[in-house]
Backbone as CSV, one residue per row, in Angstrom:
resi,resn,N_x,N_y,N_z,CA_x,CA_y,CA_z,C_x,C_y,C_z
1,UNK,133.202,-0.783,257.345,132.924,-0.723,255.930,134.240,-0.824,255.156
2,UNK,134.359,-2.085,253.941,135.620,-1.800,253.502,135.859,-0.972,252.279
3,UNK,136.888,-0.410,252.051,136.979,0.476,250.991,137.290,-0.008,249.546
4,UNK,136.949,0.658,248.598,136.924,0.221,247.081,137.822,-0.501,246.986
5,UNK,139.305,-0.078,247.373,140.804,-0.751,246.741,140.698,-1.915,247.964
6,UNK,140.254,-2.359,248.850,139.579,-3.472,249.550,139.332,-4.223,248.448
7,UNK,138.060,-4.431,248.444,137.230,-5.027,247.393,137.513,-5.480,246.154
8,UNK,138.584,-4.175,245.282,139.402,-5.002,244.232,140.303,-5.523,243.933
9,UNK,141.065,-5.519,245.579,142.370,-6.627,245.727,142.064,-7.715,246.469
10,UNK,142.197,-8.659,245.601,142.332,-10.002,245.573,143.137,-10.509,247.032
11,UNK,142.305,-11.263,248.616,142.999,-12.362,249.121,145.080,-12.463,248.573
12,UNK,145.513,-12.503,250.203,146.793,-13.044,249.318,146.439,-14.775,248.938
13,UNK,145.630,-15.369,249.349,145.833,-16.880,248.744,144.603,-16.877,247.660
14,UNK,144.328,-15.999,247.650,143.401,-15.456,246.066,144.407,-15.214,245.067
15,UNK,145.102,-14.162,245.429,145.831,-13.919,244.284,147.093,-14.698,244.098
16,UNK,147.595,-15.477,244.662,148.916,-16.564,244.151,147.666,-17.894,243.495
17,UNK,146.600,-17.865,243.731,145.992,-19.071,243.023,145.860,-18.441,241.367
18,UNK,145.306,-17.196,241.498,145.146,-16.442,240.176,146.698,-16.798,239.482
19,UNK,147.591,-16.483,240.041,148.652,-16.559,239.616,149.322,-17.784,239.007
20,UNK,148.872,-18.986,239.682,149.473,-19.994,239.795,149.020,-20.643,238.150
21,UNK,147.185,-20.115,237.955,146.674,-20.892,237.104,146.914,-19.838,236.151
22,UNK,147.523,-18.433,235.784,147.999,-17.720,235.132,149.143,-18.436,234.423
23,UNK,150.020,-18.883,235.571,151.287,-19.429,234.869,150.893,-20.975,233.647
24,UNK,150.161,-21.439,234.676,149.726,-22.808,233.944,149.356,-22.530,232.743
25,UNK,148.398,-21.628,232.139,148.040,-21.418,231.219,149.388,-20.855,230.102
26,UNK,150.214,-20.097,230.655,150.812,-19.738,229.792,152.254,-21.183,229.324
27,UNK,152.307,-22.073,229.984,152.717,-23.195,229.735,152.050,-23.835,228.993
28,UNK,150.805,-24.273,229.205,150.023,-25.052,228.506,150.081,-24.620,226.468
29,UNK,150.288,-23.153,226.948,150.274,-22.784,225.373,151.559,-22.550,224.451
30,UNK,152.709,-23.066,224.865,154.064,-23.697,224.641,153.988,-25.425,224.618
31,UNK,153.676,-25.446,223.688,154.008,-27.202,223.516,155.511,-27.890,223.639
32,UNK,156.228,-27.028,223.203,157.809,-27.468,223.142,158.514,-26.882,224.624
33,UNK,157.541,-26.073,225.758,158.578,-25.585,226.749,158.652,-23.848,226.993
34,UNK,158.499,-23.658,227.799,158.532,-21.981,228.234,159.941,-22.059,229.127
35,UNK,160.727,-20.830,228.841,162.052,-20.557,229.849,161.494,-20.038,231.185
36,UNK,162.461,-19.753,232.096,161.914,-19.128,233.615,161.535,-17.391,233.110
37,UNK,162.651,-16.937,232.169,162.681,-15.218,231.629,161.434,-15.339,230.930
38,UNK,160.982,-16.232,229.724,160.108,-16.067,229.065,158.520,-15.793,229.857
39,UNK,158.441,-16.866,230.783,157.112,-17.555,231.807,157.439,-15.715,232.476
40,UNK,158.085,-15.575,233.112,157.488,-14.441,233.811,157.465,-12.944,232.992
41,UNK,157.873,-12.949,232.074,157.350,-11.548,231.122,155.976,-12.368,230.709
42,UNK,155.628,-12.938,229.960,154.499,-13.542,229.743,153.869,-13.173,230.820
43,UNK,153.591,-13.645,232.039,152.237,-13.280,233.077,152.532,-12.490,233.478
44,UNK,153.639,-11.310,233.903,153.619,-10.020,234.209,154.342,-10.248,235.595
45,UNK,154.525,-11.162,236.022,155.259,-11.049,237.349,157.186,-11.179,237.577
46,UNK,157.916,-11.225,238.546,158.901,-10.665,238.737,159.463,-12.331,238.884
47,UNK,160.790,-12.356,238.348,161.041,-13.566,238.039,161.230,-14.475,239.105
48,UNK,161.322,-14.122,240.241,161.481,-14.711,241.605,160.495,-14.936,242.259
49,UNK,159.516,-14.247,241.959,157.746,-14.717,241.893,157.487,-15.876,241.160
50,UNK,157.676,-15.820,239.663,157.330,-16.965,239.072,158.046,-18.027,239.194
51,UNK,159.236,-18.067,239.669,160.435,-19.316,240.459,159.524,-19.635,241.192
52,UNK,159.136,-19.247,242.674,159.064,-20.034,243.785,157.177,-20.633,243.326
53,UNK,156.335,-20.107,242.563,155.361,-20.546,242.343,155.330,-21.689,241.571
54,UNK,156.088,-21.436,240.002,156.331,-22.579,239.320,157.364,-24.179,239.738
55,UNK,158.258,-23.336,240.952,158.748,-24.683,241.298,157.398,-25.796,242.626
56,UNK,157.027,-25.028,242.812,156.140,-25.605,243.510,154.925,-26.154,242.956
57,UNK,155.013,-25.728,241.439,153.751,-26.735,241.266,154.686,-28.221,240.561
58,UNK,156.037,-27.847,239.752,157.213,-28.911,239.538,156.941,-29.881,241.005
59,UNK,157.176,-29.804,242.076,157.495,-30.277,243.383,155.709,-31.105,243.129
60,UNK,155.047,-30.760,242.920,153.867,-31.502,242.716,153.191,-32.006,242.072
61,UNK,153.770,-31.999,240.686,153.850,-32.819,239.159,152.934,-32.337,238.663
62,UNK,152.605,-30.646,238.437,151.405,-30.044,237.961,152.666,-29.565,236.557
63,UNK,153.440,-28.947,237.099,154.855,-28.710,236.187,155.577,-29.369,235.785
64,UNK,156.195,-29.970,234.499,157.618,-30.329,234.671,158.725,-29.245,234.376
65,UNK,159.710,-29.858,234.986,160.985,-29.225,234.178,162.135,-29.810,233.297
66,UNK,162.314,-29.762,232.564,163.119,-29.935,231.595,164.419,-29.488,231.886
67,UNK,165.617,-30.194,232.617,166.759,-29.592,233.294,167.899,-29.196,232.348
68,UNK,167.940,-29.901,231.099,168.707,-29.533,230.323,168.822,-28.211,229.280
69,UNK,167.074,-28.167,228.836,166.902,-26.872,228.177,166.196,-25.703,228.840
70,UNK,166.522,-25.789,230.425,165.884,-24.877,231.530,164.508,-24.472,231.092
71,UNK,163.485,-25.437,230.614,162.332,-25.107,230.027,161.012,-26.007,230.989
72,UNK,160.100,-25.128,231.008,158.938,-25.634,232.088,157.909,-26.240,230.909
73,UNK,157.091,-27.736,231.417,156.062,-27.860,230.517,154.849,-28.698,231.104
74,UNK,153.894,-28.397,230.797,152.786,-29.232,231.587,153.276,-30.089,232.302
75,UNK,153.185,-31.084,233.349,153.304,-31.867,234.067,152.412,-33.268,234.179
76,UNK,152.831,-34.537,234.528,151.734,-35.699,234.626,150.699,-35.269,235.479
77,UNK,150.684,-34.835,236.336,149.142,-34.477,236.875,148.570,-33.854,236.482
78,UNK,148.622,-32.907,235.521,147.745,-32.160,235.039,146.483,-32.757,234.380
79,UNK,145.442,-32.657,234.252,144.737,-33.229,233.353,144.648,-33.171,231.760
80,UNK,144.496,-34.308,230.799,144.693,-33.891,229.375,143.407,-33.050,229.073
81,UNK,143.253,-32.514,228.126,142.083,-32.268,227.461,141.832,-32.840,226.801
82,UNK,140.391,-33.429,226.872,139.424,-34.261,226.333,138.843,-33.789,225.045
83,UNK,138.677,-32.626,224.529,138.193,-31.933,223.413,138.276,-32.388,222.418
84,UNK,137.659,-33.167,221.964,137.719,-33.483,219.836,137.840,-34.870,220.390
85,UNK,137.964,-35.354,221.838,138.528,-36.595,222.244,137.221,-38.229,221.641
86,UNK,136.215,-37.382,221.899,134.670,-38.162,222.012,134.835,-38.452,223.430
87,UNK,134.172,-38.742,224.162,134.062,-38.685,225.807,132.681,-39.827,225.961
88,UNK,132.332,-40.320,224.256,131.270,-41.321,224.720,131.649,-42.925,224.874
């Protein structure tokens, strides 16, 4: 039988996905660029957490980075949003 604190902790590849699309979101809502200090007070995690997650979605064009103003921002793979787009 597993126990309560079982049940409400999240998979470790549960919770770096939570995480991953945590970060995304908080990029997505910086149009001009999030810093590495900014991105991880924003989602609550430890800045060496949000390094090795956010460079790995960079490494897979979900992220970019911006090398000059050390700033992270959506990436070409991401998908745009279609919203207000008409989709007919």
């Amino acid at each position: 039988m597993t126990s309560r604190a079982e049940r409400a902790k999240p998979a470790a590849g549960v919770q770096t996905v939570v995480r991953a699309l945590s970060i995304l979101d908080a990029i997505a809502g910086r149009s001009t660029g999030i810093s590495l200090s900014d991105l991880s007070r924003c989602v609550g995690l430890h800045k060496s957490t949000t390094f090795r997650i956010v460079e790995t979605m960079v490494t897979l064009g979900y992220v970019a980075k911006l090398e000059r103003a050390k700033l992270y921002r959506i990436g070409e793979r991401m998908p745009r949003s279609r919203q207000g787009q008409g989709s007919d």
